[in-house]
Backbone bond lengths (Angstrom), bond angles and torsions (degrees), N, CA, C in turn:
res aa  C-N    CA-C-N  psi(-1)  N-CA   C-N-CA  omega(-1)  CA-C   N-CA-C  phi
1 X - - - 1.441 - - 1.528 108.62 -
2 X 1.236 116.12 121.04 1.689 107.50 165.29 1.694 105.94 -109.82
3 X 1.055 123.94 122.40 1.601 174.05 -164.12 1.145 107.16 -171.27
4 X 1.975 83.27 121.05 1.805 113.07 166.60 1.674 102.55 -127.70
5 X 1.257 97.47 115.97 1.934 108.68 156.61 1.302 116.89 -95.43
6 X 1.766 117.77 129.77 1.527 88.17 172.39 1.430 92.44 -168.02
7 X 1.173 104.77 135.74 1.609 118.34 -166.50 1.754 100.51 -82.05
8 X 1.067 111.94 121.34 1.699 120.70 -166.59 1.232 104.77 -150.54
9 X 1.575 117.37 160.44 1.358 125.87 161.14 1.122 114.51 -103.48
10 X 1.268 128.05 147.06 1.629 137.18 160.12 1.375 113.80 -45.30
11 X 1.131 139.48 85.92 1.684 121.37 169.37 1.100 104.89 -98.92
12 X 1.224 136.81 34.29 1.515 114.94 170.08 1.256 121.08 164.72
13 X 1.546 137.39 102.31 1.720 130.86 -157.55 1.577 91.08 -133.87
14 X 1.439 94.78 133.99 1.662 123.24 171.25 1.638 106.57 -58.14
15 X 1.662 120.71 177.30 0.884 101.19 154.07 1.264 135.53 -100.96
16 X 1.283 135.25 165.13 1.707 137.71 -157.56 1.476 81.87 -63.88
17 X 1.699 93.19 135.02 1.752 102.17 159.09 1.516 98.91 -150.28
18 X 1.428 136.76 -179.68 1.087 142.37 -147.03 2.069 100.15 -145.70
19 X 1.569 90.67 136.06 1.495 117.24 -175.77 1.385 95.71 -67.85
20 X 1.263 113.02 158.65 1.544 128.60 177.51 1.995 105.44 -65.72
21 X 0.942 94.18 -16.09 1.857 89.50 167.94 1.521 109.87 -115.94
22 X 1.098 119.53 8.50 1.721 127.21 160.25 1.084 137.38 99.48
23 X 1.559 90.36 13.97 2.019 107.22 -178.60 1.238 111.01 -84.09
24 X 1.260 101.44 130.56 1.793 98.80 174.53 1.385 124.66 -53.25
25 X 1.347 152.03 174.18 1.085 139.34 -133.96 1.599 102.28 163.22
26 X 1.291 121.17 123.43 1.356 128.49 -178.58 1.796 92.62 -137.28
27 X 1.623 103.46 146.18 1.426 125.98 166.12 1.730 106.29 -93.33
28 X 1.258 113.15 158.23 1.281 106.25 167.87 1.244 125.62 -165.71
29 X 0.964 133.36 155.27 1.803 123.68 173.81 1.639 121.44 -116.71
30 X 1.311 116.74 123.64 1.521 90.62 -174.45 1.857 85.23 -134.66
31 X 1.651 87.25 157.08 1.668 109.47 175.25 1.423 110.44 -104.57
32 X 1.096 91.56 146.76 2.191 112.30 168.75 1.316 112.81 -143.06
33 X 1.601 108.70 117.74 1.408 110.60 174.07 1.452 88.15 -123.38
34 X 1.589 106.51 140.23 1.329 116.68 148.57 1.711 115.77 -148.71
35 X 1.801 112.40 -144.83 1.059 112.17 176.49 1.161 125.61 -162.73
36 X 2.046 107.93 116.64 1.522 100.04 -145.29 1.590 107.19 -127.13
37 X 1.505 126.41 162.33 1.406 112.52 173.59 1.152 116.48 -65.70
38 X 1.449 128.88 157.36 1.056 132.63 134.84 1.053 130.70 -137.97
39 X 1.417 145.29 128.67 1.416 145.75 -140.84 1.514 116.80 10.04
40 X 1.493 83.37 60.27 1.783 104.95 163.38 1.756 99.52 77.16
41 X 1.526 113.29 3.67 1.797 92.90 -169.33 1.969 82.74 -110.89
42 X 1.588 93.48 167.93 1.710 100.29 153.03 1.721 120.19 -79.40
43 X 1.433 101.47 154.02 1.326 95.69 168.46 1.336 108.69 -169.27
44 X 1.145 129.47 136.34 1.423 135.40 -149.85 1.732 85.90 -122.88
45 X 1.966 81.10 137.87 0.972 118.29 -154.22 1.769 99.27 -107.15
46 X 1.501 147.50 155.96 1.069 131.23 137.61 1.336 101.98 -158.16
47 X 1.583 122.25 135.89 1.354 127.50 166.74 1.535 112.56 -119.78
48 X 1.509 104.53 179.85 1.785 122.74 177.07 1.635 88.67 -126.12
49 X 0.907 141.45 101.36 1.680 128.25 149.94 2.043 119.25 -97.38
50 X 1.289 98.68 145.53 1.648 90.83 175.64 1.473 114.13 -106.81
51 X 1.512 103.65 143.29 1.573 109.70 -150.95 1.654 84.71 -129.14
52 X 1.303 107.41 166.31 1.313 129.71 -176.33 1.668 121.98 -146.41
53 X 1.533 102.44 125.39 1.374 99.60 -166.91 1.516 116.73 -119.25
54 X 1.284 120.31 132.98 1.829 94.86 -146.47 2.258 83.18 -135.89
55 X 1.358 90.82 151.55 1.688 92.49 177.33 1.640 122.77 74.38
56 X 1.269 136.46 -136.48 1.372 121.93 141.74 1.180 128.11 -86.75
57 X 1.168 120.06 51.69 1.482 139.22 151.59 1.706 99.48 -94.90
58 X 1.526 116.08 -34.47 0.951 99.33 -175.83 1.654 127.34 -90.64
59 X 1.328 126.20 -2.35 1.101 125.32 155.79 1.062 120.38 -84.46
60 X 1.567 141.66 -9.45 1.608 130.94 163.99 1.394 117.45 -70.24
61 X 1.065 120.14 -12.51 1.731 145.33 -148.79 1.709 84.32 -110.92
62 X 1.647 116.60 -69.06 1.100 102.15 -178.42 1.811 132.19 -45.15
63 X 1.399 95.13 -24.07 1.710 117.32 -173.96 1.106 114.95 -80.64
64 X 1.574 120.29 -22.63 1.695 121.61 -162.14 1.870 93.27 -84.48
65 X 1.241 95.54 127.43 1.372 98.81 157.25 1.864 127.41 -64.18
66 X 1.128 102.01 138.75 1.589 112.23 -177.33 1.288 102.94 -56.72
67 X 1.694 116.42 148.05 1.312 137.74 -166.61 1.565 113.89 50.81
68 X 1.288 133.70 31.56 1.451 140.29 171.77 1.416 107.36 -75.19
69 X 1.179 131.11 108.26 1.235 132.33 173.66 2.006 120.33 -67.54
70 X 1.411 102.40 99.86 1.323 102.11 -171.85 1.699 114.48 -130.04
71 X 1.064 115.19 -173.73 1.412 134.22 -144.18 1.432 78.34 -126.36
72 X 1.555 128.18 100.28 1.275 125.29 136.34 1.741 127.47 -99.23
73 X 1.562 98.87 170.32 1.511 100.22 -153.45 1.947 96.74 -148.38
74 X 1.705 127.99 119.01 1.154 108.02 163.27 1.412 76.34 171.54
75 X 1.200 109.70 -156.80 1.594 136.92 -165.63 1.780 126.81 -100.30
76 X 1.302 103.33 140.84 1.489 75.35 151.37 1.456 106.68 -147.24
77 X 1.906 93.67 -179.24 1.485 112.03 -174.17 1.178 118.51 -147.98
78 X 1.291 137.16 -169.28 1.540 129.53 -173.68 1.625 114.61 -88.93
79 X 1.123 115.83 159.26 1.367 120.98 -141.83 2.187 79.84 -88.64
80 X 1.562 94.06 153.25 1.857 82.48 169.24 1.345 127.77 -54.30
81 X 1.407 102.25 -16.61 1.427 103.82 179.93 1.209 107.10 -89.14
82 X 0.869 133.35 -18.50 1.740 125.78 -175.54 1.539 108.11 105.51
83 X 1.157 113.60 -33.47 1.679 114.69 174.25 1.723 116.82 -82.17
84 X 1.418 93.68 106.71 1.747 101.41 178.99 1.605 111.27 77.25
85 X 1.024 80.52 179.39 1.722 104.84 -172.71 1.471 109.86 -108.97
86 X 1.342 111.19 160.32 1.235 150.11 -171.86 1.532 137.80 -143.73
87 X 1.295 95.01 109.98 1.569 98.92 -147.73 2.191 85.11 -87.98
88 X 0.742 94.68 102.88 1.485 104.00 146.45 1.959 139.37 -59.65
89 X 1.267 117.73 111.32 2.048 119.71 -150.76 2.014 71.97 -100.42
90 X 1.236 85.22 138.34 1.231 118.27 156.20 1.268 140.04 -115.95
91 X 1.989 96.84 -26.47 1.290 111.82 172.85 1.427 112.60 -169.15
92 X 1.230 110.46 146.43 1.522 109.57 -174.90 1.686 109.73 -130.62
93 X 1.982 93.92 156.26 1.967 92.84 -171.12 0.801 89.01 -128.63
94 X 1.792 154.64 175.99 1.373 151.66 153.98 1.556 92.65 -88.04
95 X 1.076 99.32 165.73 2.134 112.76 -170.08 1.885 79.10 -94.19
96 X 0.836 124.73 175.10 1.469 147.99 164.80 1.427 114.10 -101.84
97 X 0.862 119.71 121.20 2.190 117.51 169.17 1.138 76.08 146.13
């Protein structure tokens, strides 16, 4: 199964442009820092991954204000270029607090 959850902020969305069959389409970057066990110690965690939001995924994405701490949810795969991955949103929750 590939499923990715991951509580992140928005830092950063391209502008809306459209797939060769006409779905809207947003680039994006989002951050997650936290702090997690591992073999019983702490260790703080923080990434940048680039995510992609395609269809009406891509107008909720367009709407979220930058640095919103949220609950994303979808897949990933290799970037078009072949270098890295790409987390693909399928769906989004706001975190609560």
């Amino acid at each position: 199964m590939n499923r990715l959850v991951l509580s992140a902020q928005l830092v950063q969305r391209a502008a809306l442009r459209y797939t060769p069959a006409g779905l809207p389409a947003l680039n994006l970057v989002l951050e997650h820092r936290s702090e997690v066990s591992q073999e019983g110690q702490p260790r703080k965690v923080s990434l940048e991954i680039k995510a992609l939001a395609i269809g009406q995924m891509a107008g909720v994405m367009g709407a979220m204000a930058l640095g919103s701490e949220t609950r994303f949810a979808g897949f990933l795969a290799n970037a078009r270029n072949g270098r890295g991955l790409l987390f693909h949103i399928t769906e989004v929750e706001p975190v609560p607090g």
